[in-house]
N, C-alpha and C positions, 0 to 999 in steps of 0.2 A: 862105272855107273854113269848115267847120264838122265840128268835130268832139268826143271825149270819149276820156277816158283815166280808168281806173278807179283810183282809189285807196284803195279801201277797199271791204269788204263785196264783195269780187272772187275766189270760192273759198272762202268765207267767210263766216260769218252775222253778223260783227260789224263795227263798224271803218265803219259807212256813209258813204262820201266820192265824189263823182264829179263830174271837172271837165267844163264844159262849154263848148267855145272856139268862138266863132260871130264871125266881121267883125272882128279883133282884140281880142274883145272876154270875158271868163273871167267862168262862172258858176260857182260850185261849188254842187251838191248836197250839201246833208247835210252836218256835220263831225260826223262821229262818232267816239267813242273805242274803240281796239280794246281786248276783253274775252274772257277764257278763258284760253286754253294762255300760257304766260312769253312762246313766241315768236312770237303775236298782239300779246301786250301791250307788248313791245318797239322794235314798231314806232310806238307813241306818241311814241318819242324820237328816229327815222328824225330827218331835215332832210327840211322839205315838200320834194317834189319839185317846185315852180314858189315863185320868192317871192311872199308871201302878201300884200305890197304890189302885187302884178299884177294881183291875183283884186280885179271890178269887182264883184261882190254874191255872198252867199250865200243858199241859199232853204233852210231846213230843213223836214224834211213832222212833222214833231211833235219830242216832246219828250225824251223815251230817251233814258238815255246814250249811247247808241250809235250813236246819228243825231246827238247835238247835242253831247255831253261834249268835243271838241276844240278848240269855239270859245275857251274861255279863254285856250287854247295859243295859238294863229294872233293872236287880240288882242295877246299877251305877246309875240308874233312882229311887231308890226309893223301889221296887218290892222284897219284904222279904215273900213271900209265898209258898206254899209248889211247886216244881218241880216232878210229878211224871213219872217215865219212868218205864222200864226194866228194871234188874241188870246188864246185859251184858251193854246197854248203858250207865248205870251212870258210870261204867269201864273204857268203852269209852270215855267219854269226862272227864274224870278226864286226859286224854291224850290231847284230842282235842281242846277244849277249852283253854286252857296256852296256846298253841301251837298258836292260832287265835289270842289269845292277844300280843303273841311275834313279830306277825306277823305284828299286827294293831301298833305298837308302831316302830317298822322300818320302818314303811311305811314313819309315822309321821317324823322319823329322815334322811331320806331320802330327803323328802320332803323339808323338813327348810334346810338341805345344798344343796339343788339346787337351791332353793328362787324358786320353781316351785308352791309353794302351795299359796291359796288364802287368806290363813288366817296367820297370823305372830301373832306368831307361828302355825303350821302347830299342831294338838294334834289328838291323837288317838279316835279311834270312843271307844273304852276301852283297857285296859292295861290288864298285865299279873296276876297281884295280883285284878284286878276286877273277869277275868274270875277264879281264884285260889279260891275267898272268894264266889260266888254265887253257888260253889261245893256244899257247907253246905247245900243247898237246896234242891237238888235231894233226892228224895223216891223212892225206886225200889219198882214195884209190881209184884208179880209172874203171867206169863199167865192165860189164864181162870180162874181166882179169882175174883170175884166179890167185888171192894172197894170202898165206899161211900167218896167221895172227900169232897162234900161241901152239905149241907142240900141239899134233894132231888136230887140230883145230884152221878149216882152209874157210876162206870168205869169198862169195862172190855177189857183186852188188850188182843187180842188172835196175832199169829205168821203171821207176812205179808213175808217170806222169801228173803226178800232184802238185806238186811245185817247183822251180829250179832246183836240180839237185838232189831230187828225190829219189829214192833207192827200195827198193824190196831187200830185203838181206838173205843171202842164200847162205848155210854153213853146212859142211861136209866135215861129220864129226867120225876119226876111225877110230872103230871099234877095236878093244884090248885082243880079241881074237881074230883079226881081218873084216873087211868090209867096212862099210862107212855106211851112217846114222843121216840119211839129208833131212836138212830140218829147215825149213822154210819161214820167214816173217816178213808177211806182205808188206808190211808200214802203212803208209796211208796210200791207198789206191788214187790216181786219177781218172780223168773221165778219157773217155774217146773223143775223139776229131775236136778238140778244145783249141785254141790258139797259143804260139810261139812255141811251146814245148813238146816231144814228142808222145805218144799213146804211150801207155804201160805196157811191155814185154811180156809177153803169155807168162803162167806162169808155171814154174819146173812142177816135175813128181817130185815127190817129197815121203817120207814116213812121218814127218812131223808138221803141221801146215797150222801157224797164228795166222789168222785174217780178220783182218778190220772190218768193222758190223756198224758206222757210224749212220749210214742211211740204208741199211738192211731191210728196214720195214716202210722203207718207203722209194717211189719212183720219180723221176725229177719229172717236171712238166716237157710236157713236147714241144709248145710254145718255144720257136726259136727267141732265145734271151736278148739276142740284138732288137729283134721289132719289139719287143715290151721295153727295153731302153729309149729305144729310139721314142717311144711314146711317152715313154718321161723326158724327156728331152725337150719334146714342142709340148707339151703342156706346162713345160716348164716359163718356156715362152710366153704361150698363149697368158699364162697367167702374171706375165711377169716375177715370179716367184724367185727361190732359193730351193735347190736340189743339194739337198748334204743326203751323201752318201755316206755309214761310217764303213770303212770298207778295211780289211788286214794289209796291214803295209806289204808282205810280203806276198805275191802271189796275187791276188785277187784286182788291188789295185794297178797291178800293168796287165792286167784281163781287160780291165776297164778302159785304161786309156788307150788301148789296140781296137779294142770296138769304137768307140768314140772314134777315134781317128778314121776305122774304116769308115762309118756312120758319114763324115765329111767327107772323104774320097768321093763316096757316092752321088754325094748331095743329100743326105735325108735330112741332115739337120744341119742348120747355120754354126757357124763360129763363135759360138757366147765366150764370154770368158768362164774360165775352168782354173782350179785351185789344188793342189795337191798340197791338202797343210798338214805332213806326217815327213819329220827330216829322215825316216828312216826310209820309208815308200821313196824320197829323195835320193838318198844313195844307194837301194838297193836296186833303182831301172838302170842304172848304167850296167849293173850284173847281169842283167835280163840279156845286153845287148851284147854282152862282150861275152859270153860262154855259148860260142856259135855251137859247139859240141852238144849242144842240150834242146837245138832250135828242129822245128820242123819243117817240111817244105814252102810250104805259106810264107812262114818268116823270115826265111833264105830266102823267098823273092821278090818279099816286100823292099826286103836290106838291100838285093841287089839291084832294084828299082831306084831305091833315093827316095823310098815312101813316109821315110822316120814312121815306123811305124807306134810307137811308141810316146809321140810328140805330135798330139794335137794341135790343129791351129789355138793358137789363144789362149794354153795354158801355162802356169806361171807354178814352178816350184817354191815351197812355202818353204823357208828356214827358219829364218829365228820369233823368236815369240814374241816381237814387237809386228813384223809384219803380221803373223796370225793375228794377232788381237784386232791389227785395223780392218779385218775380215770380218767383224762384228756389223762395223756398221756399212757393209757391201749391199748395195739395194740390186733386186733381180732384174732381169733374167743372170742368173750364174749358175755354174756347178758348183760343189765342193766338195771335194774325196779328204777323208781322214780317220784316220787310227784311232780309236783300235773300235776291230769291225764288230764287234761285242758291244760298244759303247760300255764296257768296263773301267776306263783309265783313258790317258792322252789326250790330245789336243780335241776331239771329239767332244768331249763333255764341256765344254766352253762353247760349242758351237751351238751344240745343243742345248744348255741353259740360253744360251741368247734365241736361240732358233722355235723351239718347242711350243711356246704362248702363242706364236705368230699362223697364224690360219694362211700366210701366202706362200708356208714354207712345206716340202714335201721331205721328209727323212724317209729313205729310201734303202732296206736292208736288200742286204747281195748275198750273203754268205750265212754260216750254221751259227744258230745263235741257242748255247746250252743253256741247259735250266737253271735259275739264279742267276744271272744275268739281268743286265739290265737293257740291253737287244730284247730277248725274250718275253721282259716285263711292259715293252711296247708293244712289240708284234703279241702282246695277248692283250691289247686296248686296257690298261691300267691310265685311269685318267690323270695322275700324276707322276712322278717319279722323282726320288730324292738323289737331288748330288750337292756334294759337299754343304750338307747339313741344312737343305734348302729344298722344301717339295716345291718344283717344279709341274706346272700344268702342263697339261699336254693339250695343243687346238691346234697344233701340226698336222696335215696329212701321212698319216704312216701308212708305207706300201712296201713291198717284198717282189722279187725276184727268185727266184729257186735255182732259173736254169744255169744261173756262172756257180754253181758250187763248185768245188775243187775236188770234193769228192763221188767216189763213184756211188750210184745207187744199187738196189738191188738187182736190176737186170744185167749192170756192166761188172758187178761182182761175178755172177754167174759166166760170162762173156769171158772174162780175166780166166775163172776159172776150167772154161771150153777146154784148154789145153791138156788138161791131168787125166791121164785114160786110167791108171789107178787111183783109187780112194788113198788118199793117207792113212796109216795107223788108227791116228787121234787127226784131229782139226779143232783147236782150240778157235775159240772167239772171243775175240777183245776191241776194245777203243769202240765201244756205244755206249747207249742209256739202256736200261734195262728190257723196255721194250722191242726195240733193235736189238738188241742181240737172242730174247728170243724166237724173234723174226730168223735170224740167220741161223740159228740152230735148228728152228723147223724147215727153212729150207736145206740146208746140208744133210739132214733127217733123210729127205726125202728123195736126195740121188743115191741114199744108200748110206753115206760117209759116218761114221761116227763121229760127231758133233759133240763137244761138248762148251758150257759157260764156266769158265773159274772163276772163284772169289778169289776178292784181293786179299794178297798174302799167300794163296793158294799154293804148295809145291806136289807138283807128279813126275815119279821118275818115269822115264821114257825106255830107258834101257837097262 
């Protein structure tokens, strides 16, 4: 028998988890951590719904918290099996993951000196030394390699162009009486002709096809995103102002400083100084550089130019949190990129309580900002906004950006999917909001495919 039960990213754009039970045998998709509304986040503290001593391998398609942040849990739970990813992402969260547990463990001390929390003591969903110790786990697989995980069970990661390291997972499950089950999950799709990293690899025929629905119902603007940069940039000028970007350390931030730096190549915009205060965006550009395997042609000849492509004139890596804080009283013209691109947590939210009051400052959203959220709770003009325990005004200029998303919209889903001359079986949809997905199910409808949206929890056998 073979089949899947959704546990995560099911109704939902976050939380990406999906078991997958073939010949007695449990793969899980993705541990991701859910992220947004209290009652997404919540469910990090559920009891797995299968013990995590059952599950024979897990395959993550990248790096995100949200595809990977629960492994520390499931480790702290028990879960001593093999982790198989990319090399670029096991890289990755040998950064990312401490980082999540340092993060989960201030929450916790936060929490017991406010007496805000429900439980007394207030304790982490896991610590720093969980997520440090379930490293040991990670297996990197090289693309298009064909690798047998678990009895009957083959994996093949080809390139989803999302982020370094990002993978589609392909599995080839053989069937008790001959043939084999292909069964398909996109992960998070990338866009076309984007910078440093390569397009996403068509994608296989399959009998079984998950595909991510995050901008299903919507198209990115055509406005090339450098020239609406580049115009935040001299207005940045002009007004002598503050440009805080909050922007995700991983992925979007070396979008940014590749533009910017073309942006100077050019001439379009002068050499302000520029700020990267996120120590993770910090350590993870040097991964950008050094997994030429993951690079596209552009990037190959910027690197073989001596272009740094990566290394703006005039920006300065932000580490410790004494230099961030002198970035308070930084008068413009400046930039400043920082985490987390949600304006959820991190260094960001200090920038912003100082930044927000000030009419000369421009907070500039790049990336998908989910509901609950306090991204969201700007980009929908809320005239204040609370952080830590403080309404904040808002007489910032707040502006947006659409076209550096990471993800693909509805026409490059389609585009991704050119390649499938047969329909799948089934084509589940996951990793949206409701509306979005269904958006993708009306169009998957409509080339014929049977489409459908699971609820979270949901289980359909397959075979």
């Amino acid at each position: 028998m073979t089949a899947i039960q959704f546990l995560g990213a099911a109704g939902t754009v976050t939380g990406s988890r999906h078991l997958v039970e073939h010949r007695g045998k449990r793969v899980l998709l993705d541990c991701g951590l859910f992220q947004g509304i209290k009652e997404l986040r919540l469910r990090n503290w559920e009891p797995f719904p299968v013990d995590v001593q059952s599950i024979d391998a897990i395959v993550l398609s990248h790096a995100h918290i949200d595809h990977s942040g629960f492994l520390p849990r499931v480790y702290k739970d028990g879960y001593r099996g093999t982790v198989w990813c990319t090399s670029a992402t096991r890289d990755l969260l040998a950064i990312m993951l401490p980082d999540s547990g340092r993060l989960h463990e201030e929450e916790a001390s936060y929490a017991n000196k406010k007496g805000s929390s429900r439980h007394k003591p207030a304790l982490p969903l896991y610590t720093e030394e969980d997520a440090r110790a379930c490293l040991s786990l990670l297996r990197p697989v090289a693309y298009d390699t064909p690798t047998q995980i678990v009895p009957d069970v083959t994996l093949r990661m080809v390139r989803a162009g999302h982020i370094l390291g990002s993978a589609s997972v392909n599995l080839d499950l053989v069937r008790a009486g001959g043939g084999v089950h292909r069964f398909t999950f996109s992960g998070d799709l990338g866009r076309y002709d984007m910078p440093i990293i390569t397009d996403p690899a068509p994608a296989p025929e399959a009998h079984t096809l998950l595909v991510e629905s995050t901008y299903a119902n919507k198209s990115h603007q055509e406005t090339d995103p450098k020239v609406a940069l580049r115009d935040e940039v001299l207005r940045t000028v002009r007004e002598k102002g503050v440009l805080l970007i909050p922007a995700f350390a991983i992925g979007r931030t070396q979008d940014l400083l590749y533009h910017l730096r073309q942006l100077q190549l050019r001439k379009e915009i002068p050499a302000l100084p520029m700020f990267v205060d996120s120590p993770m965006a910090s350590d993870a550009t040097p991964l950008y550089l050094r997994h030429r395997e993951e690079h596209d042609e552009h990037m190959q000849a910027h690197l073989e130019n001596g272009d740094r492509p990566l290394n703006p004139e005039h920006v300065s890596f932000v580490q410790s949190r004494q230099d961030s804080k002198t970035l308070n009283e930084k008068k413009g013209p400046a930039i400043i990129i920082s985490a987390s691109g949600m304006a959820t947590g991190g260094r960001v939210i200090h920038h912003l309580m100082r930044r927000l009051p000030d009419p000369s400052t421009t907070v500039l959203f790049v990336g998908y900002q989910a509901e609950g959220t306090r991204g969201r709770r700007l980009l929908n003009g809320e005239p204040s906004v609370r952080m830590f325990g403080e309404d904040v005004q808002v007489r910032a200029r707040i502006a947006r950006i659409e076209g550096f998303s990471a993800h693909a919209d509805a026409a490059e889903v389609d585009r991704w999917l050119g390649s499938v001359h047969t329909p799948p079986t089934r084509t589940f949809c996951v990793h949206g909001e409701p509306a979005a997905l269904a958006a993708a199910r009306e169009r998957l409808s409509a080339r014929g495919w049977n489409a459908l949206v699971p609820a979270h929890g949901e289980r359909v056998v397959l075979d």
